[in-house]
C-alpha positions in Angstrom: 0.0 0.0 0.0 1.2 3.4 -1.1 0.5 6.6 0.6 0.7 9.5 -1.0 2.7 12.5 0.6 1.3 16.1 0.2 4.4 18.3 -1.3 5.0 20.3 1.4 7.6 22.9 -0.5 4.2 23.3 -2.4 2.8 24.5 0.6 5.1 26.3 2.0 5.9 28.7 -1.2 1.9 28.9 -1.1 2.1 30.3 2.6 5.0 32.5 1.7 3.0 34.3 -0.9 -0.2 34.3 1.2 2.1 35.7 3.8 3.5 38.6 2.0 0.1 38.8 0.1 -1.3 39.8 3.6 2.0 41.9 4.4 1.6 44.1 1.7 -2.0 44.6 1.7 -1.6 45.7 5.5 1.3 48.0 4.9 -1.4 49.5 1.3 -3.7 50.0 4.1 -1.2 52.0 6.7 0.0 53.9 4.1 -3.0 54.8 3.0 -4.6 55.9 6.8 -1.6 58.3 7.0 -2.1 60.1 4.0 -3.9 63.3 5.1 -7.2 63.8 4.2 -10.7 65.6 5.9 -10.7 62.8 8.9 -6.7 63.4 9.7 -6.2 63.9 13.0 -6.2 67.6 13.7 -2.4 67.6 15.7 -1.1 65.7 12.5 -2.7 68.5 10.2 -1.7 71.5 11.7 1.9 69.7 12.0 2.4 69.7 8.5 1.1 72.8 8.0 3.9 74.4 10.5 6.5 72.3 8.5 5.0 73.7 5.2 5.5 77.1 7.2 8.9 76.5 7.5 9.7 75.0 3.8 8.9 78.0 2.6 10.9 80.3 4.8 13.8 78.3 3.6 12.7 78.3 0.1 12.5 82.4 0.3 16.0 82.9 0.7 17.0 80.7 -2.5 16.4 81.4 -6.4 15.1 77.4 -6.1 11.4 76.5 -5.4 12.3 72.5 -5.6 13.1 70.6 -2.5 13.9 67.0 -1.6 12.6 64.4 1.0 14.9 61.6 2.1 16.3 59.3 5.5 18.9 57.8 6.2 17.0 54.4 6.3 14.2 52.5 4.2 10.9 52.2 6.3 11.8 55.5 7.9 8.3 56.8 6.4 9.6 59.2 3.9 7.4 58.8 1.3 4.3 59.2 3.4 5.9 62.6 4.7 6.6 63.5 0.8 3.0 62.7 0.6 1.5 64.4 3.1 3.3 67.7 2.9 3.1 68.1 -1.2 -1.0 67.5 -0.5 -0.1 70.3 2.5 1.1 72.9 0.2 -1.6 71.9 -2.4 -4.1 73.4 -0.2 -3.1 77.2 -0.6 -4.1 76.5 -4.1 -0.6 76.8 -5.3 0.4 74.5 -8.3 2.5 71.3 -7.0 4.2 68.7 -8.7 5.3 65.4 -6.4 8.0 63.2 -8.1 8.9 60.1 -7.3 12.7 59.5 -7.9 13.1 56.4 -5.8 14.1 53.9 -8.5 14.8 51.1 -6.7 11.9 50.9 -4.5 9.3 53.1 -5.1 6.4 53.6 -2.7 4.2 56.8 -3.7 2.2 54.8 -6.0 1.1 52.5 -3.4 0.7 55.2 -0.9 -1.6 57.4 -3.4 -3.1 54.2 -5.5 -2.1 55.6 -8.5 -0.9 53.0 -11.4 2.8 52.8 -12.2 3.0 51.1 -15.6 5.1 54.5 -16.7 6.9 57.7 -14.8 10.3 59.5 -14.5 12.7 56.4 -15.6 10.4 56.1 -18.5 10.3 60.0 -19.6 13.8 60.0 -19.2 15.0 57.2 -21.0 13.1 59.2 -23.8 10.4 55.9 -23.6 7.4 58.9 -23.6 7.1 62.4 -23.1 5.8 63.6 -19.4 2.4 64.5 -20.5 1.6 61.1 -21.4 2.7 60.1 -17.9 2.0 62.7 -14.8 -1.5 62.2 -13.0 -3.0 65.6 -13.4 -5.1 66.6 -10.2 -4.8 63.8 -7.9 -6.1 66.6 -5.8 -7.0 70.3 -6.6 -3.9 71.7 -8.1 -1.2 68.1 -7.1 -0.2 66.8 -10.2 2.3 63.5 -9.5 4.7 61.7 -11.5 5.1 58.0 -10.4 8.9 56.6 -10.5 7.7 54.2 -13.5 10.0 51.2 -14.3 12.6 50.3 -12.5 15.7 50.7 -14.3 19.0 49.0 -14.4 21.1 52.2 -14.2 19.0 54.6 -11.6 21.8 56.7 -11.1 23.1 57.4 -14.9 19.4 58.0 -15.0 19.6 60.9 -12.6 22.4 62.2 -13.9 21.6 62.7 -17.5 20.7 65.7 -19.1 17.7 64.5 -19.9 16.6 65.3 -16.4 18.0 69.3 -16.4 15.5 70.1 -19.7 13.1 68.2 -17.1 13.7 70.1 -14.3 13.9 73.7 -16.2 10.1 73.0 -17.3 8.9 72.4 -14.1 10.2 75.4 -12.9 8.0 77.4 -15.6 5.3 75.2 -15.1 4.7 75.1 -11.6 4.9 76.7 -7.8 6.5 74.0 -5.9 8.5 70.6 -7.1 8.5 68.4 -4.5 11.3 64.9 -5.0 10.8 61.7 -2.8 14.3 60.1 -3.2 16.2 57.1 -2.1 17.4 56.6 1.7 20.6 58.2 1.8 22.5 55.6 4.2 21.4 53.0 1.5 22.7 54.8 -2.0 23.9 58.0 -3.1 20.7 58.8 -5.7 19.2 61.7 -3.3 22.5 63.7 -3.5 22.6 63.9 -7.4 19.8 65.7 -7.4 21.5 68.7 -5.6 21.8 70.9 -8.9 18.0 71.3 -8.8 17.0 71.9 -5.4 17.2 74.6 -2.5 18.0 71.8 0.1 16.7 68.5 1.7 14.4 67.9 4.1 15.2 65.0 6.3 12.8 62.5 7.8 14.0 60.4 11.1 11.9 58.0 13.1 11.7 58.0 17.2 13.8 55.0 18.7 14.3 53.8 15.1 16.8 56.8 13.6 19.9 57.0 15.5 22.5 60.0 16.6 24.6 58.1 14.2 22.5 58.1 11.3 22.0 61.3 11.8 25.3 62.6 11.9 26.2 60.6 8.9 23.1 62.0 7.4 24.3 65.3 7.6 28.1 64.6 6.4 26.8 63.3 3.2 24.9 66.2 2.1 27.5 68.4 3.6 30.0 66.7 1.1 27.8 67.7 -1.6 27.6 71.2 -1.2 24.0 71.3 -0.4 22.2 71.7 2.8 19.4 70.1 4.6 16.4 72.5 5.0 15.1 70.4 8.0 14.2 67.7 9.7 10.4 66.1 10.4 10.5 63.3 13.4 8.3 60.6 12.5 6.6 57.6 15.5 6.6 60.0 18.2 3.7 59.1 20.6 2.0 61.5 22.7 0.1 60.5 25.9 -3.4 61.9 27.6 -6.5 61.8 28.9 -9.5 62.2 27.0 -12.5 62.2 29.7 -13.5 59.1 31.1 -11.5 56.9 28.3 -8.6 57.2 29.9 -5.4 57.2 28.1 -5.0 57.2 24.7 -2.3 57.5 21.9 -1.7 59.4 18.6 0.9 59.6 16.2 2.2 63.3 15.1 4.7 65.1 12.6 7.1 67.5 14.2 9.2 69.6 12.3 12.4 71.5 13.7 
């Protein structure tokens, strides 16, 4: 009598995949609760709008109206903060463009459900031409270019001049250019876009980002010539009472 086996490595690449099925639908789903919107918490909104304050102080004393977000690490929540403050400075009815220049691993399209079949990589590599490829009023006056496909060269990419006719258009075109790049502790993509922006904006997370990481943070976009516009702490819990519920907790932006 012969018993058949079940094939177990079957199984377990099926629970791998249901696994990081679930993963990825639950990190969609956080991403998508910390985008701002009309039932943001009103700390969190008011937050960014004190950072957006401060952007634009910065932005005042340069001839540049583009700026870039970036970390030190990946999961820092950058790319919710690029979010979250380009739909910030939307609101004043001034014309915004967010860009998504992480080419390795690109989050904005998840984080605004916005498709991704073509972006930046794509325009630049000359594949189409940007009006082809930017999502016009994802909200009132936000336009956003996705990252597109992932290259095999991301940083010749950046480089090329291809990017500086890009860049030179924007600036006619609109009031604020907004970049979500790579972690800078992870590659060096962030700092080559230095030629077209007033500074960087750096995002650290409580008990995640380090002293460390920050100092090395700021050394590599010392080395560059550029300067970092500010910083916007991410994770930082706040505790009180709220009548007879007790304690309870919220999540808030803080920009210094």
């Amino acid at each position: 009598m012969k018993i058949k086996l079940p094939n177990m490595k079957r199984k377990e690449e099926k629970a791998i995949k249901e696994s990081n099925r679930v993963s990825s639908k639950k990190k969609n789903n956080k991403d998508e609760k910390n985008v701002l919107s009309e039932k943001s918490k009103f700390a969190i909104v008011e937050a960014y709008k004190s950072a957006r304050t401060n952007i634009m102080f910065s932005l005042s004393a340069t001839d540049k109206k583009a700026f870039t977000i970036t970390s030190y690490a990946k999961g820092d929540g950058k790319s919710t903060v690029a979010a979250n403050l380009a739909i910030s400075f939307s609101k004043m009815g001034k014309k915004v463009i967010l860009i998504d220049c992480d080419l390795r691993r690109p989050n904005l399209h998840n984080i605004l459900k916005l498709e991704n079949k073509a972006g930046f990589s794509d325009m630049v590599g000359r594949m189409v031409v940007f009006d082809d490829v930017v999502n016009r009023d994802v909200l009132p006056c936000l336009d956003v270019l996705t990252s597109g496909t992932i290259p095999p060269n991301p940083s010749e990419l950046i480089c090329s001049p291809e990017v500086t006719r890009f860049v030179e258009r924007l600036n006619r075109e609109y009031d604020y250019i907004i970049f979500d790049s790579p972690p800078v502790g992870v590659v060096a993509d962030a700092l080559l876009l230095k030629d077209y922006i007033a500074g960087y904006i750096l995002v650290t997370r409580e008990r995640k980002t380090t002293h460390g990481d920050i100092e090395k943070l700021l050394q590599n976009i010392k080395v560059t010539g550029s300067k970092p516009l500010g910083f916007i702490r991410v994770g930082v819990t706040h505790e009180g009472k709220r009548g007879r519920r007790g304690y309870y907790y919220y999540y808030y932006y803080q920009y210094y």
